[in-house]
N, C-alpha and C positions, 0 to 999 in steps of 0.2 A: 215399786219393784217391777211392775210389768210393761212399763214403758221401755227400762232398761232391757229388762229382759227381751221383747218387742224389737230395739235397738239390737241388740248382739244379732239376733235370729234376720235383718233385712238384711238381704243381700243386694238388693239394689241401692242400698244407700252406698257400699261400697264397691259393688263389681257393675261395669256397664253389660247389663242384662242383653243388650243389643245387639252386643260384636263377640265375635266366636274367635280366637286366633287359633290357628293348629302348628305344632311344632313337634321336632325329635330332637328329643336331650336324653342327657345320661343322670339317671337318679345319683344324687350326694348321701341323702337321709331320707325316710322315712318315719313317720311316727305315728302311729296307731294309739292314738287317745281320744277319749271325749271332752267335750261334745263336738270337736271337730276335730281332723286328724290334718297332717299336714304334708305334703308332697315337696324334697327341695329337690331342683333340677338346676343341669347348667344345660342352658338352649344354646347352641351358634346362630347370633342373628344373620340378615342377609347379607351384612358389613362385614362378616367374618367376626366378629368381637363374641365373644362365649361371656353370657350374663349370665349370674343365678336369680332363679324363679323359686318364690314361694306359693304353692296351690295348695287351696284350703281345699280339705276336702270330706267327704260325710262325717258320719261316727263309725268306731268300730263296726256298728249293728249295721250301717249302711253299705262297708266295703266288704264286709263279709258276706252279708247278702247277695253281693254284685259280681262273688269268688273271688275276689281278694282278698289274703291275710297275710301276719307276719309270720305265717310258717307253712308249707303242706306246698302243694305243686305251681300256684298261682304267687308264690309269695317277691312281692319287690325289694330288692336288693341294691346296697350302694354297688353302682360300676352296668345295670343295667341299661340299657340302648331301649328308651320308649318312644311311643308317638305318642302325643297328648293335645287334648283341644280344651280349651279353656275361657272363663270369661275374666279381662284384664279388669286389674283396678281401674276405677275413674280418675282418679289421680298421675296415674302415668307410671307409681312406681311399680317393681317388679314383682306384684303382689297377683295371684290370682285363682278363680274358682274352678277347681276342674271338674269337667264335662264329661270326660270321656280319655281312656287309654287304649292302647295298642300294646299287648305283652310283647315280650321276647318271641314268644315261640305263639305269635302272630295272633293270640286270641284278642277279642276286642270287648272291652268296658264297658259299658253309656252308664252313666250313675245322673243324667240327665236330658232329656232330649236337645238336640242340638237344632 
């Protein structure tokens, strides 16, 4: 059991620890669960093509810490305009860890040094 568990918890097994990408997209969902919460966004690439991103992101106890929650003055909403910096999956799909936001009303995140 604590191999897997071990397994779940590396993050470099699946986010490249090394590359940082920053982008602004507009929130789809949000969801405030443990033991990871999860951030979906549509990004417009450079190409113009709009992808949705999945970014894992703390636990409740971790975004709440950070003033982020699903209710009160900080709270993220489908139809929001964020900045976000993240670490991408190894794999290439659109999968990835976030680092760091930029609210609406311009305050800024880090839930990890960048």
């Amino acid at each position: 059991a604590a191999s897997s568990l071990q397994a779940h918890h590396s993050l470099a097994g699946t986010y490249d620890l090394n590359k940082v990408e920053r982008a602004i997209g507009v929130i789809q969902k949000v969801a405030f669960t443990n033991p990871h919460g999860a951030l979906t966004i549509d990004i417009k690439g450079g190409d113009g093509v709009v992808k949705t991103w999945v970014l894992t992101t703390g636990s409740i106890n971790v975004l709440t810490n950070a003033g982020v929650s699903a209710t009160g003055p900080n709270r993220l909403k489908q139809g929001d305009s964020i900045e976000v910096s993240f670490n991408p999956s190894k794999n290439g799909s659109n999968l990835g860890f976030l680092r760091s936001m930029t609210l609406p009303d311009k305050k800024e995140v880090e839930f990890a040094p960048n």
